[in-house]
C-alpha positions in Angstrom: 0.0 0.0 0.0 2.9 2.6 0.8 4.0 2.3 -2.9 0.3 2.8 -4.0 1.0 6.1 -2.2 4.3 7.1 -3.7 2.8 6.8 -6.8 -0.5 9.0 -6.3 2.1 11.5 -4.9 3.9 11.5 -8.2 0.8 11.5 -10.1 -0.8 13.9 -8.3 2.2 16.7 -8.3 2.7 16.0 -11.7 -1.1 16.5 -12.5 -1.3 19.8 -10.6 2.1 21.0 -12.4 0.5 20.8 -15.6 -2.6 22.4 -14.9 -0.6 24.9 -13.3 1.3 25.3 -16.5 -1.9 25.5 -18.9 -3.7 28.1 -16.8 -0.3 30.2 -17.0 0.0 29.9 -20.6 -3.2 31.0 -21.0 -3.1 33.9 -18.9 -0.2 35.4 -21.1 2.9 37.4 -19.9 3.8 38.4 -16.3 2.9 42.3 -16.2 6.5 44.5 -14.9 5.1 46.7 -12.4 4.5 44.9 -9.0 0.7 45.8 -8.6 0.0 44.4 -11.7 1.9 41.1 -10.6 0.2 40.9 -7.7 -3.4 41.5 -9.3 -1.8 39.1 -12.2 -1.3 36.1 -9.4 -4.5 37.1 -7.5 -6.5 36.9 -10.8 -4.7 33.1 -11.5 -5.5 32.2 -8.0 -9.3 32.8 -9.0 -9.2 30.0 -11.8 -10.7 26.9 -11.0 -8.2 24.7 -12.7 -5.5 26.6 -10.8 -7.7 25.6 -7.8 -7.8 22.4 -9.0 -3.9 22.3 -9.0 -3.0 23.5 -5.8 -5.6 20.6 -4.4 -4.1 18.5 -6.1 -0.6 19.4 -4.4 -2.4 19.3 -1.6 -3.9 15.8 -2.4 0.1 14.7 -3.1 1.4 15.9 0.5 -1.6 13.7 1.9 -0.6 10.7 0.2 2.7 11.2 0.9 2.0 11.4 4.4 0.1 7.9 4.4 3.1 6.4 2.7 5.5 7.5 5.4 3.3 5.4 7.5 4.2 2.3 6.1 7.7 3.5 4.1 11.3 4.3 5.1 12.1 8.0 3.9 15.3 6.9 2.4 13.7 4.2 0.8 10.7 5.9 -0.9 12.6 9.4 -2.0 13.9 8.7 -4.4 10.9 7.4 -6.5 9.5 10.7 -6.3 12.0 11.3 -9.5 9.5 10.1 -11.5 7.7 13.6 -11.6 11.0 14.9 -13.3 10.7 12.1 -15.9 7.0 12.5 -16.4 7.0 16.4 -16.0 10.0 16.6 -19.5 8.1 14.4 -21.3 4.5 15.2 -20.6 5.7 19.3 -21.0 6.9 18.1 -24.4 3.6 16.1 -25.3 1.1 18.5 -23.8 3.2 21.8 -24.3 5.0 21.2 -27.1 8.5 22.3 -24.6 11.7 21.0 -26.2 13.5 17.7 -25.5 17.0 17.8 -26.5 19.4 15.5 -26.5 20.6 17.3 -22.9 17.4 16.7 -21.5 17.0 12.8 -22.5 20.4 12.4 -21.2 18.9 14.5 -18.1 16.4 12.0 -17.8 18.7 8.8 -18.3 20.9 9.7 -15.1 17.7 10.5 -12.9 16.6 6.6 -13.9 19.8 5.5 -13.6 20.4 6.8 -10.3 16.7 5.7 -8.4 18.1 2.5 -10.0 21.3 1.9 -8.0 19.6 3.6 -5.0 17.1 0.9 -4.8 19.5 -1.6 -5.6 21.2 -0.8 -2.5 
């Protein structure tokens, strides 16, 4: 059950990134002056989907709670990586963000290394 957890913390974080990231791209660019940030943030607060977002953040830290129940910290960490696996290629599928051959490679040493951590 604690690895069910870990992964509806990935998924969820992951989730709530993206609709984080769609709401922003359609809200266009960050205004200079400081009022107008502030009203710019205040305005994406009011979305529902950047409501839906943040819950589902919140939603992550909740699972991840119930899988430090039945995890070791150490142990269940470094799954977590997944996010930055799913979060390069779901930006490049739902975003259209480039994956170079940097970013690939990126993504290779993150899998390689929650590989020899478990391993241990």
């Amino acid at each position: 059950m604690g690895y069910l957890f870990v992964a509806l913390t990935v998924l969820l974080t992951v989730a709530g990134q993206f609709l984080v990231k769609w709401q922003v791209g359609l809200a266009g660019a960050m205004p200079v002056s400081l009022p107008e940030k502030v009203q710019f943030l205040g305005q994406l607060l009011l979305r529902p989907w950047i409501i839906v977002g943040l819950g589902a953040a919140f939603a992550a830290a909740l699972c991840w709670m119930l899988a430090m129940t039945r995890l070791p910290l150490s142990h269940a960490y470094p799954f977590t990586a997944a996010s930055f696996v799913l979060v390069v290629f779901g930006g490049a599928w739902l975003f259209s963000e480039p994956v170079g051959t940097v970013k690939v490679l990126g993504v290779g040493l993150i899998v390689v290394g929650v590989l020899l951590i478990g391993t241990e």
